[in-house]
N, C-alpha and C positions, 0 to 999 in steps of 0.2 A: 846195720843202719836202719831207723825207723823213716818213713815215709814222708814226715817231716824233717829231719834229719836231710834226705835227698833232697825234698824241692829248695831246701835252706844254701845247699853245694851247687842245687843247679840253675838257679836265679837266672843266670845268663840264656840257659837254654831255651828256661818260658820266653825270656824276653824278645829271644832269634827265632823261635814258633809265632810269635806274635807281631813281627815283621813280616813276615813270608803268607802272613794270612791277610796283614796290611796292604801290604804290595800286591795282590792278587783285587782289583778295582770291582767287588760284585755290584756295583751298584745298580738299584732297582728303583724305581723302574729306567731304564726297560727289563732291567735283569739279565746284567754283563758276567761273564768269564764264569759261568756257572760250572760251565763241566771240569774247569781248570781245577777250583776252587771243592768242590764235590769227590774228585780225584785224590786231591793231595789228603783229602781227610779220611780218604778210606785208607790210604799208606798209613796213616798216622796211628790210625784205630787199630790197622795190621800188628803195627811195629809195639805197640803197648798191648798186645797179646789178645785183643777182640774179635772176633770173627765180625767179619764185616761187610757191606754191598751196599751199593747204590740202587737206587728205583725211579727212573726217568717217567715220567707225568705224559701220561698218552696224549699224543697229537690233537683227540678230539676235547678233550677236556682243557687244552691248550686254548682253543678255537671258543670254546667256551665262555672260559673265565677273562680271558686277556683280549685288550681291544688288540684290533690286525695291526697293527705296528710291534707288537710284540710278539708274534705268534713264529717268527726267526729266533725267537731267543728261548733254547728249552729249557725246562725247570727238573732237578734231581732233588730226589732226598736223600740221607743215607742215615743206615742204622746199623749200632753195632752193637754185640752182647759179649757179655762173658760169665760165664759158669760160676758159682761160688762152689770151691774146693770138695766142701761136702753135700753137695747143693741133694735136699731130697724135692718126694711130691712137695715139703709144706714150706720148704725156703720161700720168702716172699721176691719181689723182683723190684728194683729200684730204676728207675727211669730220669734219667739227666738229658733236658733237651735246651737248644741253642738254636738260632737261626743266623744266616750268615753274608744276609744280604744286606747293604747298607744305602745308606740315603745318598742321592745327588749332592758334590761338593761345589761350593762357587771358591772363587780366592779368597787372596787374603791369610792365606797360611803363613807362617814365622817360619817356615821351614821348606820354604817353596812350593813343597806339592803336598796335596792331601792325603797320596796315600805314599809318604817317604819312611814310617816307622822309625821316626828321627827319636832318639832317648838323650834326655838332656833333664838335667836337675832330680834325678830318682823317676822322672814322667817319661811314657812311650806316647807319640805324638804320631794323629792317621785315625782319614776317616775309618770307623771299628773298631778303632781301642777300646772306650766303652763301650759301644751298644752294637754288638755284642759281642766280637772276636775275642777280647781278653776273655770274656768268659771260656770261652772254646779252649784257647788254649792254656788257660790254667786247670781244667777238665784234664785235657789232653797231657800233660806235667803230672796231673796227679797219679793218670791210670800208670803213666809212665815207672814213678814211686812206687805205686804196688807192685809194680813185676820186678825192679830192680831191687827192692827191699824183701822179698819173698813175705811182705805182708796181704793175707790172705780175707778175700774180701766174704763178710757175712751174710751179703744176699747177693741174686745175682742181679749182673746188673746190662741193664739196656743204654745207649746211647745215641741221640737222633741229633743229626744237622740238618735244619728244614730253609726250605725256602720261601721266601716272600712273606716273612713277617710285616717289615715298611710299608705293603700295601695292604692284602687283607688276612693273607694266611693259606684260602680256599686252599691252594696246591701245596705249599708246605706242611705246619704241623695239621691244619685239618683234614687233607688228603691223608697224612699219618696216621693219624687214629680208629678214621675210618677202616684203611685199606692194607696200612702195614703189619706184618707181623708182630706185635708185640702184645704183650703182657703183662702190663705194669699194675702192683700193688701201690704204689708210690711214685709221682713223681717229683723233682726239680727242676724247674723252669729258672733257668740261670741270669736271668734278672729280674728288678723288681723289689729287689731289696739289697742293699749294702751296708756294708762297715757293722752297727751293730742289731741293724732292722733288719728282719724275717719279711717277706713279704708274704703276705693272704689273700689278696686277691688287688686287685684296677678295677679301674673304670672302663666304662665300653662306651663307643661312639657311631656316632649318626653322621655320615657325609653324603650330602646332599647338594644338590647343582639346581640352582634358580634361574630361567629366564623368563625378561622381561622383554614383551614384544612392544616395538610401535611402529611408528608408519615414517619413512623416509623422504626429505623432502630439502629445495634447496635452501641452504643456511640464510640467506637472506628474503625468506619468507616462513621463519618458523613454524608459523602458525595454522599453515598448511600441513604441519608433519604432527607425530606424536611422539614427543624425546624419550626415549626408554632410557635411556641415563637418568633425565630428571625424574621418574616413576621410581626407578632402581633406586635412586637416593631416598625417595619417600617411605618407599617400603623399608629401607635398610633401617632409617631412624625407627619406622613403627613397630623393629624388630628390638627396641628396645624395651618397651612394656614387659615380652613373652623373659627377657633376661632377668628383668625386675622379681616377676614370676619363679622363675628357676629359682635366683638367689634366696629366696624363703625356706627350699626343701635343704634339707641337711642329712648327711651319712657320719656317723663316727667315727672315726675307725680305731682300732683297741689302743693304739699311742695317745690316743686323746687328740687329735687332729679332726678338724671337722671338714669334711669335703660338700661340694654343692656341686649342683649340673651347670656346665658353662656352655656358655654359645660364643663363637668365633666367625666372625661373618668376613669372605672374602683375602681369604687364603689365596684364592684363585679369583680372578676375574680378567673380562672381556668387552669387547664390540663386538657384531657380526662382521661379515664381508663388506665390503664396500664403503669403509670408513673412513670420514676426507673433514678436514677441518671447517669446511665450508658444507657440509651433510647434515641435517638432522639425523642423528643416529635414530638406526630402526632397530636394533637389538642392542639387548646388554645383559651380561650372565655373568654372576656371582657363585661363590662357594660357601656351606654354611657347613661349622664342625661342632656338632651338639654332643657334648659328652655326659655319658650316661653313669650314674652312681650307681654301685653296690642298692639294693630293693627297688630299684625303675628294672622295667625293661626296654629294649631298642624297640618291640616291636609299638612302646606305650608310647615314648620320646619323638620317634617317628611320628605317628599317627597326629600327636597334637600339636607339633610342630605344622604340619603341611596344614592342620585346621587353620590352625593360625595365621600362617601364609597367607591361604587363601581368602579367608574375616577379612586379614589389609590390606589387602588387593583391593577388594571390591568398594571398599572405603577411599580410593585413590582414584579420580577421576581419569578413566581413561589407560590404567593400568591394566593388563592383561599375561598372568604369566602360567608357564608349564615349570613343574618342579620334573627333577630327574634323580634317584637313588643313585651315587657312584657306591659307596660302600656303607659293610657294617663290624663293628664289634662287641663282641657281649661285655658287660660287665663281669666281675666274677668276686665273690667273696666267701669264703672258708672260716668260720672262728677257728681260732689259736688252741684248740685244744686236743689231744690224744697224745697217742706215744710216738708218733710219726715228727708233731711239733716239739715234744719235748728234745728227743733226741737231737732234728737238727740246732735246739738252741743251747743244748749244751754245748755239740761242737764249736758255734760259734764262742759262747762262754771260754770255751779252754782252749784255742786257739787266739783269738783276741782280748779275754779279759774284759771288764765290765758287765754292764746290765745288759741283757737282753731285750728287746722288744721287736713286737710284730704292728706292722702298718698294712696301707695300703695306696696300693699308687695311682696318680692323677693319671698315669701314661695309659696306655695297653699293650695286653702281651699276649702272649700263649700258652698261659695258665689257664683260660676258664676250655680252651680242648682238653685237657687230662681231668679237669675238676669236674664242671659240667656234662662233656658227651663221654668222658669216660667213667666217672664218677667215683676218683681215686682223691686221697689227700695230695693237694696241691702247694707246694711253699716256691716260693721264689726268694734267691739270694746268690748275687754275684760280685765283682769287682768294681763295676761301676766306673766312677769318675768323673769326669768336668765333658761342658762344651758341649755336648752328643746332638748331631743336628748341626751342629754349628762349626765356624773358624776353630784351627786348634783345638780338634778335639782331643783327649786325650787321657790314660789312664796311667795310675800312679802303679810304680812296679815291685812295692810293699804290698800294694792291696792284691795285684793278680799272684804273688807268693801266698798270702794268708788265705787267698779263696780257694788256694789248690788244695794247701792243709784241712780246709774244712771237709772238702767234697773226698779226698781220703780218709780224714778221721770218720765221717758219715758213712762211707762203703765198707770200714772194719771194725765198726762200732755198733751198727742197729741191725738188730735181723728181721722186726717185725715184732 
């Protein structure tokens, strides 16, 4: 039996792996049931023939990166390897990573609960069907294929479940790269691309926290106070120019899609303390999400952002604000070309049939840690889906079969 062949007989199995990883609630922040969730995957990596461990993120680096509300909730990586049969010094090494944490659900699910792993109509429904547990476990079906199938894999290969992609990464894949044992000639970053798109690289983002101060005062003398709402407002509008601005620069990307840097103002916002409908409000903070294209960098995006900021402040009578950095992400982009890209587009080719193409994604991921600070070929492609983020999410369970077949035909196919 060939490895497709298996995952073709064992459909069902991906799809009860992909429950069991549903049901298990990582959501981040604050970054729940991690060690549950970190556990079961090292069994998983066991039982599909990998050697495998977890690596719990020290205390202090906890203290670090995570505001104190989180500092109860610990972060694991895990990584697993296996040997290719004949593996010498010059076998290269293949590197398949995932991250396993997911976003806060609100209601409104068709199936009660977000994380119920309900399959209805050929769809598996739960928060992390797409983003990213089907990839996990159609990874985890494939390595399965090659041990049952005695199809023997032509490089060897690494395997990382990381934590804290939904926020910034610091402790999962970028503690990885840093700190973990591995050695990767290659990686795949298991999203980023679907169906018959290659992914090369996203865009990186700028998140940034603005307040606006004024002065408090009672509501039936306004004029004694200075409304930071009303400032907030003024600057929010005069943070239209800088988008005007943005929308000019342009990125390509090889599909012929043209991406630009966007600004998302107020994702997050607030009042201070002591807010009463009868108050001149004396504070008010906003969030701003500046995404950065493929040739910007964060550190440039930043910089004339907060110029900016501060140019319209000072232009607003009585306006006075502090910016605050919450996070960052790099952009990342790779051209489509060598033997690394060819190979995974033939996989996709002869597992799915049609034209190939490589894009690039508006999102971010955890490609530009292997591309960037490690400085390997980087591709992304996984099963993808609907909704990610959102009500009913949910992923189609043709596509987590075809993405298992790839990520096997890709482990018996390319040696480097």
């Amino acid at each position: 039996m060939t490895p497709a062949a298996y995952l073709d007989a064992h459909a069902r199995d991906l799809v009860a792996l992909l429950q069991r990883l549903v049901r298990v609630p990582t959501v981040n922040p604050p970054g729940e049931n991690y060690a549950a969730i970190t556990a079961l995957l090292v069994r998983e990596l066991r039982a599909a023939g990998l050697a495998a461990q977890r690596f719990p993120i020290p205390t202090a680096l906890l203290k670090k990166h995570l505001p104190r509300a989180q500092h109860a909730f610990p972060r694991y990586n895990v990584l697993g390897k296996l040997a290719a049969p004949d593996a010498t010094a010059d076998t290269k090494t293949l590197h398949f990573n995932a991250h396993y944490d997911v976003v806060p659900a609100a209601a409104g699910w068709r199936h009660g609960s977000a994380f119920s792993g309900a399959v209805e109509g050929g769809w598996i429904y739960g928060r992390g069907t797409a983003d990213m547990k089907g990839s996990i476990a159609a990874l985890l079906l494939a390595l399965r294929a090659l041990r049952a199938s005695g199809a023997r894999p032509r490089v060897n290969v690494e395997v990382s479940f990381t934590a804290d992609e939904e926020t910034d990464s610091a402790l999962g894949a970028g503690w990885l790269v840093e700190h973990a044992p591995i050695a990767p000639d290659y990686a795949v970053v298991m999203e980023g691309g679907e169906g018959n798109t290659i992914g090369c690289g996203h865009n990186g983002v700028v998140w940034l926290e603005v307040t606006v101060h004024g002065r408090a005062a009672h509501g039936s003398l306004p004029h004694r106070g200075v409304n930071a709402l009303e400032k907030m407002s003024a600057l929010v509008l005069a943070l239209d120019a800088h988008k005007r601005a943005l929308a000019r620069r342009r990125f390509r990307s090889p599909d012929g899609r043209v991406l630009t840097p966007t600004l998302n103002v107020g994702g997050v916002f607030a009042s201070g303390p002591g807010g009463k409908i009868n108050t001149v409000p004396a504070l008010a903070r906003f969030s701003i999400d500046r995404r950065v294209v493929p040739g910007e960098t964060v550190a440039s995006a930043e910089r004339e952002l907060r110029a900016f900021l501060r140019t319209a402040a000072k232009k607003i009578p009585g306006c006075r604000i502090t910016i605050a950095k919450v996070s960052e992400n790099h952009p990342c982009y790779t051209p489509p070309r060598g033997p690394f890209c060819a190979a995974l587009a033939a996989c996709v080719r002869r597992v799915r049939g049609g034209r190939v193409k490589f894009g690039v994604s508006t999102g971010f991921n955890d490609m530009h840690f292997f591309a960037a600070q490690r400085k390997i070929p980087t591709l992304g492609h996984g099963p993808g889906g609907q909704h990610e983020h959102g009500a009913d999410e949910r992923a189609k369970v043709k596509e987590l079969v075809a993405s298992a077949k790839i990520y096997a035909e890709l482990m018996t196919t390319f040696s480097g």
